[in-house]
C-alpha positions in Angstrom: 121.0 180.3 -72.4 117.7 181.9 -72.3 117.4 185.8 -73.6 115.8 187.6 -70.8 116.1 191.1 -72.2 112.6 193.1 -71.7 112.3 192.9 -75.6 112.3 188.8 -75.6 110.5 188.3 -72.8 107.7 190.4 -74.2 107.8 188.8 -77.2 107.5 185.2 -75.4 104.3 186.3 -73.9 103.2 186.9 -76.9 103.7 183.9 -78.5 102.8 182.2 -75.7 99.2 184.1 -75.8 99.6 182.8 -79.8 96.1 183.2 -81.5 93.9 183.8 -78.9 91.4 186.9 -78.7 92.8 189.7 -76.7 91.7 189.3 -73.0 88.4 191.1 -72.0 88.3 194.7 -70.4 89.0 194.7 -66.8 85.7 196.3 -65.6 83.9 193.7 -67.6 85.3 191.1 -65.7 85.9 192.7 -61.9 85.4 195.5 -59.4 88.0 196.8 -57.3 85.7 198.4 -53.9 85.8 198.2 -50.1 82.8 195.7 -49.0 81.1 195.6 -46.3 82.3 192.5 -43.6 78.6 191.8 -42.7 77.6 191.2 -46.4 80.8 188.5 -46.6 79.8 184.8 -46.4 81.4 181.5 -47.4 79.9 179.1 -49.5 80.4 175.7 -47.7 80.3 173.5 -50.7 83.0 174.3 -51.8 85.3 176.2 -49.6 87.0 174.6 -47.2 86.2 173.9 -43.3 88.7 175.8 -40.9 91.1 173.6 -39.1 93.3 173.6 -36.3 96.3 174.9 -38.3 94.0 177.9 -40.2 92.7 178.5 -36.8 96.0 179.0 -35.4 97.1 181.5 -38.8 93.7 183.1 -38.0 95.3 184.4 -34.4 98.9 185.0 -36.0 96.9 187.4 -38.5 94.9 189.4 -35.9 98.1 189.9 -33.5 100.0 191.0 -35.8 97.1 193.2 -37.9 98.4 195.0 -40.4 96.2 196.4 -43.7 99.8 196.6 -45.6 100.3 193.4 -45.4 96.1 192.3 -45.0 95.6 192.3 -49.0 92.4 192.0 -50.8 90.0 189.6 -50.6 88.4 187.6 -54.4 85.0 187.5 -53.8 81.6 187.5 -56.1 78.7 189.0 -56.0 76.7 192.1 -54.5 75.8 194.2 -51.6 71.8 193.3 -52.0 72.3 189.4 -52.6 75.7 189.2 -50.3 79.4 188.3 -51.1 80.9 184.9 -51.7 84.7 185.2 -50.6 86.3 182.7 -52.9 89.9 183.9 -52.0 90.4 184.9 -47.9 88.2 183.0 -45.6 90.3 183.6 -42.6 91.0 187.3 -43.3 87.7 187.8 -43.3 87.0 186.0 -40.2 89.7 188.2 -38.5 88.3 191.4 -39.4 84.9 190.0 -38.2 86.5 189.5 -34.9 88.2 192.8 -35.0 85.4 194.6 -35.4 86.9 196.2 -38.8 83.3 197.3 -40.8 84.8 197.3 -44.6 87.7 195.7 -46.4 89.1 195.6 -49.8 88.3 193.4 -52.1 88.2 192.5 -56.0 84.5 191.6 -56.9 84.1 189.1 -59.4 81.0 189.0 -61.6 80.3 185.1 -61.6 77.7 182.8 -60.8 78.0 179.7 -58.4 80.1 177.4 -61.0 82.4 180.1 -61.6 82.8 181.0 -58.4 83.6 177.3 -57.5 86.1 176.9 -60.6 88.0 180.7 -59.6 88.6 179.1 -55.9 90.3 175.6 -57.6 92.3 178.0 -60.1 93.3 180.6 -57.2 94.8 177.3 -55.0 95.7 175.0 -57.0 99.4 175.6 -56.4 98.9 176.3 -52.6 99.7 173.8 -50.6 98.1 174.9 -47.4 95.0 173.6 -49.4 93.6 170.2 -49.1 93.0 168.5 -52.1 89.3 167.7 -50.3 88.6 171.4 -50.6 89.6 171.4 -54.2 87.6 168.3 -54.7 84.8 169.9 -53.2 85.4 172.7 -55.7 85.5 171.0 -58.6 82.3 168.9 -57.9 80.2 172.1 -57.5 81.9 173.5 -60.8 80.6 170.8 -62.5 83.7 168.6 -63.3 82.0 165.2 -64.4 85.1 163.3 -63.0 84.7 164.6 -59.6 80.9 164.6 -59.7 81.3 160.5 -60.7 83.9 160.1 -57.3 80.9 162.1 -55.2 78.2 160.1 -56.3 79.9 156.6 -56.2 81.2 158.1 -52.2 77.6 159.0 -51.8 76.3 155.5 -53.2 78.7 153.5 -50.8 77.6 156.1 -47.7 81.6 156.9 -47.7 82.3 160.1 -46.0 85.1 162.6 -47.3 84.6 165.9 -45.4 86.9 165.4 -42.7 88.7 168.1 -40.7 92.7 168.0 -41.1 94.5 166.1 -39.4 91.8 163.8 -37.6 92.5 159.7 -38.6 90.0 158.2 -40.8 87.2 156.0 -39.5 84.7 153.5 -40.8 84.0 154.8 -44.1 85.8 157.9 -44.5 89.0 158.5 -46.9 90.9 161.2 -48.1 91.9 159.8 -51.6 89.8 161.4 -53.8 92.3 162.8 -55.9 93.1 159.1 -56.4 89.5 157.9 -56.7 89.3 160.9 -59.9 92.6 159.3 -61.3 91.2 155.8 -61.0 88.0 156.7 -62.4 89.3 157.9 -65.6 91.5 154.8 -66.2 89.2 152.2 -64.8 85.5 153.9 -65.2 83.2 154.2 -62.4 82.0 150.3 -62.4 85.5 149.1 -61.3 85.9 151.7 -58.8 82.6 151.3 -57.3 83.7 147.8 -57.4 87.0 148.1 -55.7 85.5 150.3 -52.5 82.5 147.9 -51.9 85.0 145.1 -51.6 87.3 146.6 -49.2 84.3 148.3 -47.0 82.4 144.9 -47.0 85.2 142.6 -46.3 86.1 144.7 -43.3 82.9 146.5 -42.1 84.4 147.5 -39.0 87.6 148.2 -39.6 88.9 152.2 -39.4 91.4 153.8 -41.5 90.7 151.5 -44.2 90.2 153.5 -47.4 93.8 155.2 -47.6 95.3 155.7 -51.3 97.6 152.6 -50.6 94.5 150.5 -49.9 92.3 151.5 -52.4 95.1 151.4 -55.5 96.5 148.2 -54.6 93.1 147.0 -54.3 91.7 148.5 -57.9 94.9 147.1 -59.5 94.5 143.6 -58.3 90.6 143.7 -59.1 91.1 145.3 -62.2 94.0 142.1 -63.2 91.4 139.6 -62.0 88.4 140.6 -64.1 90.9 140.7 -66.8 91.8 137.3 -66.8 88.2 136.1 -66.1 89.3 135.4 -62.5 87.1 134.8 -59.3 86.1 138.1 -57.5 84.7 136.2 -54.9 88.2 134.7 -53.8 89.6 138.5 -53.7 87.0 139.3 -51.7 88.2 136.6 -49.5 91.8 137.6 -49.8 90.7 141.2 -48.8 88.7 139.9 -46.0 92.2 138.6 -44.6 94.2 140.9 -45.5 95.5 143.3 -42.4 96.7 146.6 -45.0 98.9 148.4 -42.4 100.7 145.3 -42.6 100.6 144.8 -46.1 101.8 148.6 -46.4 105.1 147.5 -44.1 106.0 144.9 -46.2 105.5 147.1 -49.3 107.8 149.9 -47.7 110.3 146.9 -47.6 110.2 145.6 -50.7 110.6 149.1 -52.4 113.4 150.3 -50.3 115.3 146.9 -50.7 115.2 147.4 -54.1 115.5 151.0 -53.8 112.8 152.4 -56.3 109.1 151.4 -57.0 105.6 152.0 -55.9 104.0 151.0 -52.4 101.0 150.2 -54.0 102.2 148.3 -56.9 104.3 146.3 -54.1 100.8 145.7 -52.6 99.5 144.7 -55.2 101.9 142.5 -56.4 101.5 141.1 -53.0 97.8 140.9 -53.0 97.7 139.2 -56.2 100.6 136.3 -54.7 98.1 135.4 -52.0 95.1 135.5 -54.3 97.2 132.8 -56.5 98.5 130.8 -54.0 97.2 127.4 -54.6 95.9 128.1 -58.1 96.6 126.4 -61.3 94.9 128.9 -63.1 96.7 132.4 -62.3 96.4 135.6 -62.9 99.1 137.4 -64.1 
């Protein structure tokens, strides 16, 4: 059993601080002030859009006003050049509404970048955030994995800004977190790769670039360049592939056998039709 005596715990922070430098002085890092609402603003790329749900917080918030319970806003930069709130969009919409002229807020001193990476390190455990918005975050930081999955979207005219809850169209997906996994354990080529297929063998189609499409489809891809295989006859297979459907009969196969992946299922199953008829296969 863990000693949680005030002496042990302080000496577990400690050690768990280990060699590095002490952290800087407070005032070199922050202000604590009331700003004024009219010099607040949101950087759209990379804070998030307000949706339905935020929207309907938003109204909880200003019926219930209360500056006990309103907090301070994280935001960066000055009166002269305006402040970016990287923590508290929708407060600060709410006191705009309300007509409220200043509220508190910790002012960090940090260019765009930083401002970008503070917003993914603020809400990364919150789930009320997509990870789009952190995505979106990350690219304007800087992170080369993200900015790889934003250029090979932007390549392939794939959309990713969607508001929550809306069902994807032609084009548009929500797996980017996936896309920035993929990336690092395929490379960009094989990705790119695996999203022209599925777009082009079903131009029309909507809802097609969901996680379970898109992994199933990288894994398959990814087995059939391995063994020298015809990309050509995936293409085919993809072009007759109907992926809710293949999705069901993943969900089946995984709870029959009551573990597993969906997508591996589906790719499993893609790769059986891809084989069918072959001497050849890929395994």
């Amino acid at each position: 059993m863990s000693d949680t005596t005030p002496d042990a715990i302080d000496a577990s922070l400690k050690r768990a601080r280990g060699d590095l430098p002490p952290p800087p002085d407070v005032l070199d890092v922050i202000d604590i002030d009331c700003v004024p609402v009219e010099a607040l603003f949101v950087d759209e790329s990379y804070q998030r859009k307000v949706s339905q749900a935020s929207a309907s917080r938003m109204r909880k918030i200003a019926r219930e006003f209360d500056w006990s319970r309103f907090g301070a806003l994280i935001v960066s930069g000055s009166y002269r050049d305006g402040y970016a709130v990287i923590d508290g969009q929708h407060r600060m919409l709410v006191a705009r509404a309300l007509g409220i002229r200043e509220v508190p807020a910790v002012v960090l001193k940090s260019e765009i970048a930083e401002q970008a990476l503070h917003f993914v390190g603020i809400n990364t455990t919150r789930t009320s955030v997509a990870s789009i918005d952190k995505f979106r975050a990350r690219v304007t930081a800087g992170d080369k994995t993200a900015e790889t999955v934003a250029d090979i979207l932007r390549d392939l005219e794939i959309s990713y800004d969607l508001p929550a809850g809306v069902p994807l169209g032609v084009r548009q997906t929500r797996a980017v977190s996936l896309l920035e996994k993929l990336v690092k354990t395929l490379g960009r080529g094989e990705v790119f790769t695996t999203l022209q297929m599925i777009i082009e063998s079903q131009p029309e189609t909507p809802g097609l670039l969901t996680a379970f499409a898109i992994e199933a489809t990288a894994m398959t891809l990814h087995r059939v360049i391995e063994g020298e295989g015809d990309t050509e006859r995936l293409f085919k297979v993809l072009e007759d592939t109907d992926f809710e459907d293949l999705k069901d009969r993943a969900a089946g196969i995984t709870k029959q056998r009551g573990s597993g992946k969906q997508s591996h299922e589906g790719h499993a199953l893609l790769l059986a039709t891809y084989n069918k008829g072959l001497h050849k296969r890929i395994s």
